[in-house]
C-alpha positions as CSV (number, residue, x, y, z in Angstrom):
1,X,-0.8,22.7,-37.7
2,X,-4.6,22.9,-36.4
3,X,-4.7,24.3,-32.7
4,X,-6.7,21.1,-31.7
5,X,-4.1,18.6,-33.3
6,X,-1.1,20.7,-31.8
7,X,-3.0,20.3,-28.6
8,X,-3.4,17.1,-28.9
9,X,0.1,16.5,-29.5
10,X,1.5,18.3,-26.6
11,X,-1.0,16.9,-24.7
12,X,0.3,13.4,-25.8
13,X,3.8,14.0,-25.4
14,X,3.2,15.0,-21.6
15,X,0.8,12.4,-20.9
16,X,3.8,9.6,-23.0
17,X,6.8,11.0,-20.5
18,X,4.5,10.5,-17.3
19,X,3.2,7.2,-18.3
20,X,7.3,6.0,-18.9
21,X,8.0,7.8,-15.6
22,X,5.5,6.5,-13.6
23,X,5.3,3.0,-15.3
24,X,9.2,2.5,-14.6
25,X,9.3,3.6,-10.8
26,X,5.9,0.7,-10.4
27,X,8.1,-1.6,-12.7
28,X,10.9,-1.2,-9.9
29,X,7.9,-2.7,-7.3
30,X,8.2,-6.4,-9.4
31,X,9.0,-9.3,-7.6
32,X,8.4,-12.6,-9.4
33,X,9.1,-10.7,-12.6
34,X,10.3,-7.2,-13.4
35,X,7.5,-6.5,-16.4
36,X,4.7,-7.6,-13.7
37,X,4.3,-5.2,-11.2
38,X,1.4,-6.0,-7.9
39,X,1.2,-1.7,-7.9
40,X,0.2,-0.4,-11.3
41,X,-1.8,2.7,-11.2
42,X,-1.4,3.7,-14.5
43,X,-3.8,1.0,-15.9
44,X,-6.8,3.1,-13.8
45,X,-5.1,6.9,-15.2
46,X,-5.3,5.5,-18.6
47,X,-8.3,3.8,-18.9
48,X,-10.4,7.0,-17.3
49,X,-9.0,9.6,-19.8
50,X,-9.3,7.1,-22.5
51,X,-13.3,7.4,-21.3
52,X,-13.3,10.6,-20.7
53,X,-11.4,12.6,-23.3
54,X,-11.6,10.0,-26.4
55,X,-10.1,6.7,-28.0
56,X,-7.3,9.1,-30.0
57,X,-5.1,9.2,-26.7
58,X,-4.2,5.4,-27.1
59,X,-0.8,6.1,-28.6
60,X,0.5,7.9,-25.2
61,X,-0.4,3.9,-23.6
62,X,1.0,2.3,-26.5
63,X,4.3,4.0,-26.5
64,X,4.8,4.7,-22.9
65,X,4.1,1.1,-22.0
66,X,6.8,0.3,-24.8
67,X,9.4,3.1,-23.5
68,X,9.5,1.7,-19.7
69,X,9.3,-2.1,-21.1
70,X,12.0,-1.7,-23.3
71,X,14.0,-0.2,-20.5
72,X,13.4,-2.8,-18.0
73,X,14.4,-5.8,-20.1
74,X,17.4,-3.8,-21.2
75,X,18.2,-3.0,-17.3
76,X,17.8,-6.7,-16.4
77,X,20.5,-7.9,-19.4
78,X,17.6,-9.1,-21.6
79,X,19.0,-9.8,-25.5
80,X,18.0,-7.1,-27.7
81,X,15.5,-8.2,-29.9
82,X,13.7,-10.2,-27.3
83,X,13.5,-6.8,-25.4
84,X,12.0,-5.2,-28.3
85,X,9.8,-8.5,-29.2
86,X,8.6,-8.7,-25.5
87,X,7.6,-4.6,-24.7
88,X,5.8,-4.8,-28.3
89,X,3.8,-7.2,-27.0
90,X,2.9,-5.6,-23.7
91,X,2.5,-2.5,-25.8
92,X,0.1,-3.7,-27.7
93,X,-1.7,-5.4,-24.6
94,X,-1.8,-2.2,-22.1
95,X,-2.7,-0.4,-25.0
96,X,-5.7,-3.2,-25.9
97,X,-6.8,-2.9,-22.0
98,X,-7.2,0.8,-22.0
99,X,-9.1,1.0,-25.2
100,X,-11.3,-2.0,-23.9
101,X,-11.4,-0.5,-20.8
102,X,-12.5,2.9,-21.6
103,X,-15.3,1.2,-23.7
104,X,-16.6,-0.7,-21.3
105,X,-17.2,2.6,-18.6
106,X,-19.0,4.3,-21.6
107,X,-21.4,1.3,-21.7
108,X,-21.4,1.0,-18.0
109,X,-21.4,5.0,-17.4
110,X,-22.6,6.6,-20.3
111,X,-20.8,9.1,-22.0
112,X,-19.4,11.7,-20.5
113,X,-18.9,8.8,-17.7
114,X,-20.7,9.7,-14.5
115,X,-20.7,7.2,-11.2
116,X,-24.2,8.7,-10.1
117,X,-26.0,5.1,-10.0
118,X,-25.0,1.8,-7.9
119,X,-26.3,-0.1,-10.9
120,X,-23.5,1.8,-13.0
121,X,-21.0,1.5,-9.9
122,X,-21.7,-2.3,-9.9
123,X,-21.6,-2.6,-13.9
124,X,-18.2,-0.7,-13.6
125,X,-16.7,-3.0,-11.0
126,X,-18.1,-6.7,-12.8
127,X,-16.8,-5.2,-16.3
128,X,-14.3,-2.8,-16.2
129,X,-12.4,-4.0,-13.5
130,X,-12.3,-7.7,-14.1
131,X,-12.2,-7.8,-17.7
132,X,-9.2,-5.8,-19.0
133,X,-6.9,-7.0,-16.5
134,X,-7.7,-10.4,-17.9
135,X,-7.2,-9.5,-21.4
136,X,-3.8,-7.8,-20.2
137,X,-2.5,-10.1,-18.8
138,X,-3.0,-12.9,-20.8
139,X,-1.9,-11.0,-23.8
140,X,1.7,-9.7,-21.5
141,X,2.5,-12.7,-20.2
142,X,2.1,-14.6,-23.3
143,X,4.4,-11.9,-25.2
144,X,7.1,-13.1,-22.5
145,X,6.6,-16.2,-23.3
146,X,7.1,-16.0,-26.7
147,X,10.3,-13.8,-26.4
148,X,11.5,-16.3,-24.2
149,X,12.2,-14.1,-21.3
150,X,9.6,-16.2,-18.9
151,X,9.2,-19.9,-18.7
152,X,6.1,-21.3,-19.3
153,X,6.2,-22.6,-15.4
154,X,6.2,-18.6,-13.9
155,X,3.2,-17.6,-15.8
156,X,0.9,-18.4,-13.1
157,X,3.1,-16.8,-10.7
158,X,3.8,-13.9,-12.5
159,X,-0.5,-13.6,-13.7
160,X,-1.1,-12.9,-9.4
161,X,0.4,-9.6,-9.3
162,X,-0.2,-8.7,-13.1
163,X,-4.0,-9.5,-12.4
164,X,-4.4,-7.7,-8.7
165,X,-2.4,-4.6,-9.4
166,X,-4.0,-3.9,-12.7
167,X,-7.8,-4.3,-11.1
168,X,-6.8,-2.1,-8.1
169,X,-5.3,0.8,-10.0
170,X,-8.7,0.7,-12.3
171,X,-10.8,0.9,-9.0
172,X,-8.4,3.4,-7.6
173,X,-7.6,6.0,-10.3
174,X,-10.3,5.3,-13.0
175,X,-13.4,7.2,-10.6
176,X,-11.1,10.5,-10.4
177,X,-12.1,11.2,-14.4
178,X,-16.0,9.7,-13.5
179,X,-16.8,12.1,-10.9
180,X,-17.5,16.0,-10.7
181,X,-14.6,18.6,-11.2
182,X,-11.6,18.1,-8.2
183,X,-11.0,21.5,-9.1
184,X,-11.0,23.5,-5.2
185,X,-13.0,26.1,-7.1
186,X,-15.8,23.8,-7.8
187,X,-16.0,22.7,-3.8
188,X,-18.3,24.7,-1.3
189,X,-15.9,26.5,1.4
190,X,-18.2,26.8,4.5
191,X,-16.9,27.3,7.8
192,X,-18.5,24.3,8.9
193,X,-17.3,22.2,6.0
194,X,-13.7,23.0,5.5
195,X,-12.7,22.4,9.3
196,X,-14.7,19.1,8.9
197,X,-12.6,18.3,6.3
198,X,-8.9,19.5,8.1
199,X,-10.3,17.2,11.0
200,X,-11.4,14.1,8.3
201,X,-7.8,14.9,6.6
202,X,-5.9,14.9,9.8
203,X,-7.5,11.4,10.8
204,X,-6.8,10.1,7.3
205,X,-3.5,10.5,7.8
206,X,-3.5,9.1,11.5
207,X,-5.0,5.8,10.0
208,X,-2.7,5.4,7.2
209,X,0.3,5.7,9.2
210,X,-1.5,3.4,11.7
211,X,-2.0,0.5,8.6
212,X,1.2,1.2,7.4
213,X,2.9,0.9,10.8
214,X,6.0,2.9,10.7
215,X,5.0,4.9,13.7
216,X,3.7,2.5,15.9
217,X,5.3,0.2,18.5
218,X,7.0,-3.4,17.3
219,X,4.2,-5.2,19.6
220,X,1.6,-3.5,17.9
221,X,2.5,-3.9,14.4
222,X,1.2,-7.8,13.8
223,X,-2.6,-6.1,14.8
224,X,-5.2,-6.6,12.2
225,X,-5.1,-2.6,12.4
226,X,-6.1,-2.0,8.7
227,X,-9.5,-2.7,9.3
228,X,-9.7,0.3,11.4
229,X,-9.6,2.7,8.3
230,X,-13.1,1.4,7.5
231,X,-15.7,3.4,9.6
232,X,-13.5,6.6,8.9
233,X,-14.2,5.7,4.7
234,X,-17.6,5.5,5.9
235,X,-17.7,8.7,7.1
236,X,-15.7,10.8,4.2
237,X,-17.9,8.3,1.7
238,X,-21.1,9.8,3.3
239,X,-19.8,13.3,4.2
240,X,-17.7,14.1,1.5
241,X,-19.3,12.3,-1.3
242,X,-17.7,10.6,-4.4
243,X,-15.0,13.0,-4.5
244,X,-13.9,11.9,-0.6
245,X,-14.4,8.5,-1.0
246,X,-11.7,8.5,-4.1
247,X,-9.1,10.9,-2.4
248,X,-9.3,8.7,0.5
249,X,-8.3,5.4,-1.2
250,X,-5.5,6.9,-3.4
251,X,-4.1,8.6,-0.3
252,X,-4.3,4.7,1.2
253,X,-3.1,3.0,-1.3
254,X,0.0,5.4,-1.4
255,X,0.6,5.2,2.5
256,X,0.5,1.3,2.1
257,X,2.8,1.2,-0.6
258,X,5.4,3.5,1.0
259,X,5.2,1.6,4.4
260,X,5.5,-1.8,2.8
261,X,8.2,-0.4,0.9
262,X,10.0,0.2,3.8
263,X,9.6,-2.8,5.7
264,X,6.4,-1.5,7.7
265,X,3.5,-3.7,6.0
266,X,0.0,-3.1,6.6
267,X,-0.2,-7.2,6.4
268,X,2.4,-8.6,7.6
269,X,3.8,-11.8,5.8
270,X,6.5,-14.1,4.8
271,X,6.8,-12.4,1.2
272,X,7.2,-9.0,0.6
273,X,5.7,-10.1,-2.6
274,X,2.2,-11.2,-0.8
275,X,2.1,-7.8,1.5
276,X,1.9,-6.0,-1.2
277,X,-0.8,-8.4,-2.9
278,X,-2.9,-8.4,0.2
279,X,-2.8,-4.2,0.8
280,X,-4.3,-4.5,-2.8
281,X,-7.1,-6.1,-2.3
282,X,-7.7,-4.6,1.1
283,X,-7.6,-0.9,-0.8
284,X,-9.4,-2.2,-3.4
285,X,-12.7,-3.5,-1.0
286,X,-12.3,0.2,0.8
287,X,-12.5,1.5,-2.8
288,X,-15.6,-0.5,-3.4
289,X,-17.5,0.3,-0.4
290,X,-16.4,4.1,-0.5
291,X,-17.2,4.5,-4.1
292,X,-20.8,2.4,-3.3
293,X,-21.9,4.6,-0.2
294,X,-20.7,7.9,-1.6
295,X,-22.7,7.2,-5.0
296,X,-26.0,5.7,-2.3
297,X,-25.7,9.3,-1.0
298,X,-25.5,11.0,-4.2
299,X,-28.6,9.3,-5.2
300,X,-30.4,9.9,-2.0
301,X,-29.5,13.9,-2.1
302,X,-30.8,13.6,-5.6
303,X,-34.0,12.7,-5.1
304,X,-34.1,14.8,-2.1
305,X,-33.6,17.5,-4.9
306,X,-36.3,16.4,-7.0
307,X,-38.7,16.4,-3.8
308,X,-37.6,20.1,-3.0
309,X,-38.2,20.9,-6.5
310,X,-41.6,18.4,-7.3
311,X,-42.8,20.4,-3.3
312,X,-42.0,23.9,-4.6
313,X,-43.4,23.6,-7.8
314,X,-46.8,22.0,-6.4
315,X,-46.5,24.9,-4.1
316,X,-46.8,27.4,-6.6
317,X,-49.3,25.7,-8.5
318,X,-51.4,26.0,-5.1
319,X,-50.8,29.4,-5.0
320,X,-51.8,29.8,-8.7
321,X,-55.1,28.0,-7.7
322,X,-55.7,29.9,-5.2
323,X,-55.2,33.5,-6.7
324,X,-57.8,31.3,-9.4
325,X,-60.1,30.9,-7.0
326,X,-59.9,34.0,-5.2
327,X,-60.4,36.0,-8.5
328,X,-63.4,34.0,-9.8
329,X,-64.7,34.4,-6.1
330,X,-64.2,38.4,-6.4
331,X,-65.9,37.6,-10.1
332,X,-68.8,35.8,-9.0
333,X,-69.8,38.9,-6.5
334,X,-68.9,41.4,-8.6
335,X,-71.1,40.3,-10.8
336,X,-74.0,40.3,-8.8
337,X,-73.2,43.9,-7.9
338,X,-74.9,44.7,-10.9
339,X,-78.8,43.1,-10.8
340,X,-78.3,43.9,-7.2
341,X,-77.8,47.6,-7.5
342,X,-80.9,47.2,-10.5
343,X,-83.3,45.8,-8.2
344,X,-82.1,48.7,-5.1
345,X,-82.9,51.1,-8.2
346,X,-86.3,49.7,-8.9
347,X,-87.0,49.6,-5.5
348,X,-86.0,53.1,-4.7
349,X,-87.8,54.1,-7.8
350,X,-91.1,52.3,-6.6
351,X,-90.4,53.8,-3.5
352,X,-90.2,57.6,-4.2
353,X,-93.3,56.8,-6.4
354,X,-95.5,54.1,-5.1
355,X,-98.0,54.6,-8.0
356,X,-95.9,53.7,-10.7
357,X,-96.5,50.1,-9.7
358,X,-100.2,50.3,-10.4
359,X,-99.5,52.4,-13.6
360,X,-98.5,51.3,-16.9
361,X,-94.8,51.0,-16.1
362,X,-95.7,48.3,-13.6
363,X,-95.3,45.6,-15.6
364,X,-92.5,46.6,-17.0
365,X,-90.4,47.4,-13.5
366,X,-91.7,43.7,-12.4
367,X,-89.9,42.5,-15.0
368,X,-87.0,44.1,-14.7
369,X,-87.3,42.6,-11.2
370,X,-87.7,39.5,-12.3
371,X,-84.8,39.6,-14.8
372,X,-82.0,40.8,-11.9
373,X,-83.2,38.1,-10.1
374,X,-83.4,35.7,-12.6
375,X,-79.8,36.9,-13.7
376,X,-78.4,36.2,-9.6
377,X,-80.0,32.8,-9.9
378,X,-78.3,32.0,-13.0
379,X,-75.2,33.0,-11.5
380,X,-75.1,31.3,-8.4
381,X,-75.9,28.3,-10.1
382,X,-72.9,28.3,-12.9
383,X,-70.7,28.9,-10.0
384,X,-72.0,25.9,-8.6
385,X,-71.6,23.9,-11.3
386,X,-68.1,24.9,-12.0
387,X,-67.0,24.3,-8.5
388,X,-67.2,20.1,-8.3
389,X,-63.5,18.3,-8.8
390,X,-65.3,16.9,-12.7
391,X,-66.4,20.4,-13.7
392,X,-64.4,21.4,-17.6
393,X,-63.2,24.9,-18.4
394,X,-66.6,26.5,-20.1
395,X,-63.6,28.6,-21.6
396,X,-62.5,25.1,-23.2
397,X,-65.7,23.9,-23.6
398,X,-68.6,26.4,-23.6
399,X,-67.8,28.3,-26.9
400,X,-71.3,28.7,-28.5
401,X,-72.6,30.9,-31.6
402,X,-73.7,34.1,-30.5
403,X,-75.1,37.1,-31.7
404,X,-73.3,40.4,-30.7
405,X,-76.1,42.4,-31.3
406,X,-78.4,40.7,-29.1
407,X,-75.7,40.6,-26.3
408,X,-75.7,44.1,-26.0
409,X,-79.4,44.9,-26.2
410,X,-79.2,42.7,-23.0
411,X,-76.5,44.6,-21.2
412,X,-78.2,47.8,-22.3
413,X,-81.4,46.7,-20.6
414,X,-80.0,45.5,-17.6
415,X,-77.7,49.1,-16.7
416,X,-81.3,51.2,-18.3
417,X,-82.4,51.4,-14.8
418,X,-79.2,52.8,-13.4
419,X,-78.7,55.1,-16.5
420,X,-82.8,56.3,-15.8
421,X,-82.0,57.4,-12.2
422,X,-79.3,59.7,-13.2
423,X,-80.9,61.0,-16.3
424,X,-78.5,59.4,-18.7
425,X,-79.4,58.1,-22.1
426,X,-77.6,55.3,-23.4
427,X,-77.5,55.0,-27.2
428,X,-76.7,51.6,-29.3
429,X,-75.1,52.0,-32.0
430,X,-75.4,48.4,-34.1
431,X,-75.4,46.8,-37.7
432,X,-78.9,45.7,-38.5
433,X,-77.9,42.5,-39.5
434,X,-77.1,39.6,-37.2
435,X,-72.9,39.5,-35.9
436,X,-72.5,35.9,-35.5
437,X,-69.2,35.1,-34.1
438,X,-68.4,31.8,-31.3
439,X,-67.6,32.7,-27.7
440,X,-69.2,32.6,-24.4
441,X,-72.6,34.7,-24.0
442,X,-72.5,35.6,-20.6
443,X,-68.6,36.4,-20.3
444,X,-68.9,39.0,-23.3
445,X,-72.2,40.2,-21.5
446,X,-70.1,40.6,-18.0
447,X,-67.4,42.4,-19.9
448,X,-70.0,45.1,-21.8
449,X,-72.3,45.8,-18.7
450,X,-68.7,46.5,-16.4
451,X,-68.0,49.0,-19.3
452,X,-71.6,50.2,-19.2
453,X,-71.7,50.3,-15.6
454,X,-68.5,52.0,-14.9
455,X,-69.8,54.3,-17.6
456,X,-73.0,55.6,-16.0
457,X,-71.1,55.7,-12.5
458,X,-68.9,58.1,-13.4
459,X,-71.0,60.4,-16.2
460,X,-72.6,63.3,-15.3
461,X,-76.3,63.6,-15.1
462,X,-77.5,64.8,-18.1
463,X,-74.8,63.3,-20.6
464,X,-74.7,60.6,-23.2
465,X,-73.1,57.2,-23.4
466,X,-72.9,55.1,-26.4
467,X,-72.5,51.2,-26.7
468,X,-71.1,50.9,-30.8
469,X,-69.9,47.6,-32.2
470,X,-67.8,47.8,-35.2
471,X,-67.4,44.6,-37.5
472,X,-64.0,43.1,-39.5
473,X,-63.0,40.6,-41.7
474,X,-60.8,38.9,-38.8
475,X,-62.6,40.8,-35.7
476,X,-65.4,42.3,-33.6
477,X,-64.3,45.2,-31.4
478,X,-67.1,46.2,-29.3
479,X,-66.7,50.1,-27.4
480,X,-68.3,52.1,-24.7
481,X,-67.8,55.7,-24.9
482,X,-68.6,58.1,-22.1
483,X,-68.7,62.2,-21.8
484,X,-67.5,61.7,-18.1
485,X,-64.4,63.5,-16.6
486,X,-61.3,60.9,-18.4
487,X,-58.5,59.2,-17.9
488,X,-54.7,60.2,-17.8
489,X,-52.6,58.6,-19.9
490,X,-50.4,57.3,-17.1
491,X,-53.9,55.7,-15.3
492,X,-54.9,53.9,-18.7
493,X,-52.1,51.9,-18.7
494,X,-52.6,50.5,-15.4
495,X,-56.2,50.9,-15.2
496,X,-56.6,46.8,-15.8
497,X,-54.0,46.0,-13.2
498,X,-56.6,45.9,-10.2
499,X,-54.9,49.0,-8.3
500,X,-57.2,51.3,-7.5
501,X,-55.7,55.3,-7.5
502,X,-56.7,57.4,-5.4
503,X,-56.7,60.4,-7.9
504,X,-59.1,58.8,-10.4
505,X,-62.3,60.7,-10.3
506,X,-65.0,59.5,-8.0
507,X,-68.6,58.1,-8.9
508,X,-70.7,61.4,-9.5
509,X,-74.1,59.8,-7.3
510,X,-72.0,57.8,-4.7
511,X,-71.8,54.6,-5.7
512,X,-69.3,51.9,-4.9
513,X,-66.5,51.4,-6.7
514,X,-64.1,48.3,-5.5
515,X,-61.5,49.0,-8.5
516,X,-61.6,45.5,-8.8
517,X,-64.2,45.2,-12.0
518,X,-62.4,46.4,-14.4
519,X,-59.2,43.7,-13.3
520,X,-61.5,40.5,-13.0
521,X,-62.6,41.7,-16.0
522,X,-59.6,42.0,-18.3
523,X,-58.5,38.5,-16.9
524,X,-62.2,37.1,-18.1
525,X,-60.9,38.7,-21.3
526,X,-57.6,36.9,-21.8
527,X,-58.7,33.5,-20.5
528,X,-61.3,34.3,-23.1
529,X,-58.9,35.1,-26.0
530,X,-60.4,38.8,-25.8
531,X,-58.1,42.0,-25.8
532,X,-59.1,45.2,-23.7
533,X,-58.2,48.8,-24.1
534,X,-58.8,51.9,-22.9
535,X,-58.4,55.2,-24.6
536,X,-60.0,59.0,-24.6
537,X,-62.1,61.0,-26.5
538,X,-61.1,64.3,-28.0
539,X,-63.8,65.7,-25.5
540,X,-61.4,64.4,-22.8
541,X,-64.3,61.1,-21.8
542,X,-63.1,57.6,-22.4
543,X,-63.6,54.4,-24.3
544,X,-63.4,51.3,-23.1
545,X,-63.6,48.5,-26.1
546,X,-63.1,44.7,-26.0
547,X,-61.6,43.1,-29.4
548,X,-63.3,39.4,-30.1
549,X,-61.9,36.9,-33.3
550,X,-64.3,36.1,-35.4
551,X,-62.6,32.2,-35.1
């Protein structure tokens, strides 16, 4: 035999012998009629695993419901085959509510059912707990009927107690298989918590002994007392959630029951039969409004939640906006560093040599001037332009065709003046046909002059540096190779991190060095779609390269 079917089968077995057990002790609670009890919990027990755990468990209804029938006719001197005729019929009936039953809290609930919406709570209550009872007991009493063992002038009176027991036990035992694990391990055991629930347990009790009466004085027992358990399900409902709100009622209904049993109603009456009708309906409105206020605070902690989680996430955005920000801020002045410190070079050159502007190089260092300048302008501007709330991603947006080549002649002439001062020739190393590839100008110009730059910073007087770019099939890798002092092999892997160490060499003329050019420049890189490395020479200098796609 499969695991799951033998499963199943014990499971079925277990679940049969406590549906006869059950079933007969709440047959033993008729009054008009023995097969019509006003206390049937089992209708509620079935009808929630039938939801919850699938449609194959309707045997252990069918046959329970015909186990404790049979025996009740036959222990009130019914004939035989009317016995059997009649708990057939029921059979089939309880059996035909569960089913029904369960189908209707899938459609109310969903599957797995869950009571996490008053619109499903009030679904549930207008179709699962008015409908089967209906179909029950018409099907039950009819079956009666039919085997003769109730006249056609006790249906009515036998339909009360069928009809308000059944509903009850559905809005009573149903919700424990629609709500969250009742496992204690599931529950959260704070301090504060569990002694507010001994003290909500303690008065629980109080109050159901109060609406039951069997502790209280004869001259009190005719008080409309019950009502009093109301603000206290108010309480548990909002405190203690769906979980609470169920607990309470079953430990209610079962207080009422007893007490009535024993002669202490919680409504007092003529009938014994009509107590026990009205502690139904009582427990069965306090089952309403506990179920309806518990699932208004499960919503409402939901969506507190939600707000927690929508807050934290906008919160991080922020922060991710503002690190944006931040770095294109440390961008945008870093990459003025470099016409600024152009135009201090010309101007210390013209300085040291104040004929050189009236010579044949004047022209040319006015121009220069006029480029750095030109180049700050431009800058400011773009950062201008990209600041305003309608302002696109020129990363999204901006790719142009652009020839390598001519980028790097640029860059070149904008460091020459640097490289000049410390006596450091710069040499381009470049196909002589045009490299065509799309991307964004000025980025892959800020990326190249940091490399030359950081290259003439730390070089020696006297030495070489050389701008190559190297051409493939899917790529462009463009490099910058020094004769300077290196790099460990420890400091190249976090040289693009933006951490500046302390035991990296020093610019050889004094010039600044924020460590931060060579980060904001690998993250114009990757919003770019370009890959940066660093590696050394077998001289022991290094070469920074940037990888563009050719698409």
């Amino acid at each position: 035999m499969p695991r799951t079917l033998f499963r199943d089968v014990v499971c079925g077995t277990a679940g049969t012998c406590f549906y006869v057990l059950l079933g007969y002790s709440s047959l033993q609670l008729g009054v008009n009629h023995a097969n019509a009890s006003v206390v049937w919990p089992l209708v509620g027990l079935a009808i929630g695993a039938l939801a919850r755990f699938g449609y194959r468990f309707w045997p252990v209804v069918f046959f329970g419901s015909l186990i404790n029938n049979l025996l009740v006719n036959v222990q009130h001197s019914v004939p035989l085959h009317a016995a059997i005729l009649a708990a057939l019929g029921i059979a089939v009936a309880k059996s035909g509510e569960a089913l029904i039953g369960a189908w209707l809290c899938r459609r109310a609930l969903g599957f797995p059912p869950q009571l996490s919406s008053t619109r499903g709570v009030t679904r549930f209550i207008l179709s699962a707990v008015f409908i089967p009872p209906v179909i029950s007991a018409s099907l039950g009493l009819l079956s009666l009927w039919l085997a003769g063992i109730l006249p056609a002038s006790e249906i009515a009176r036998a339909a009360a107690p069928w009809l308000v027991g059944n509903a009850t036990g559905i809005l009573t035992c149903a919700p424990l298989f629609f709500i969250n694990s009742l496992r204690p391990s599931t529950w959260k055991w704070s301090r504060p918590a569990v002694i507010e629930g001994l003290i909500v347990f303690v008065l629980l009790i109080l109050a159901a002994d109060t609406i039951s009466g069997i502790h209280l004085p004869e001259t009190l027992q005719d008080w409309p007392k019950s009502y009093m358990i109301i603000p206290l399900v108010l309480w548990i409902a909002f405190r203690f959630g769906r979980r609470g709100a169920v607990i309470a009622a079953l430990l209610l209904l079962g207080f009422g029951v007893f007490g009535t049993m024993w002669g202490f109603a919680a409504f007092p009456s003529k009938s014994y039969e009509q107590s026990l009708r009205s502690l139904q309906v009582f427990i069965g409105v306090v089952a309403i409004i506990g179920l309806t206020v518990s699932v208004l605070n499960y919503q409402l902690r939901q969506q507190q939640m939600l707000v927690a989680i929508a807050m934290a996430d906008q919160t991080v955005r922020l922060a991710t906006i503002t690190r944006e920000n931040a770095m294109l801020t440390a961008s945008a002045v870093h990459d003025l560093q470099s016409p600024l410190s152009g135009i201090r070079n010309l101007l210390q050159l013209v300085r040291a040599k104040p004929g050189v502007m009236a010579g044949p190089q004047g022209d040319g260092l006015l121009a220069d001037m006029q480029a750095a300048v030109e180049q700050m302008f431009s800058l400011v501007t773009d950062a201008l332009s990209t600041s305003g709330p309608a302002s696109s991603d020129p990363f999204q947006t901006g790719l142009k065709p652009c020839d390598i080549p001519v980028l790097l002649c640029r860059a070149l002439d904008e460091e020459q003046a640097h490289a000049d001062s410390k006596n450091i020739r710069i040499e381009l190393q470049v196909p002589a046909h045009s490299v065509v590839i799309p991307t964004l100008g000025v980025v892959v110009q800020h990326i190249v002059g940091n490399f030359l730059s950081n290259a003439v910073k730390f070089s020696s007087p006297g030495t070489t540096v050389f701008l190559a770019l190297e051409e493939s099939k899917d790529a462009v890798k463009i490099s910058v190779t020094d004769e300077g002092p290196g790099i460990s092999k420890q400091d190249r892997l976090e040289i693009f991190s933006g951490q500046k160490q302390a035991h990296i060499a020093t610019p050889t003329a004094g010039e600044s060095s924020s460590g931060l050019g060579l980060y904001l420049t690998n993250q114009l890189a990757e919003r770019l779609g370009a890959v940066l490395s660093c590696d050394a020479t077998p001289r022991g200098g290094s070469i920074f390269s940037v990888t563009l796609k050719r698409t």
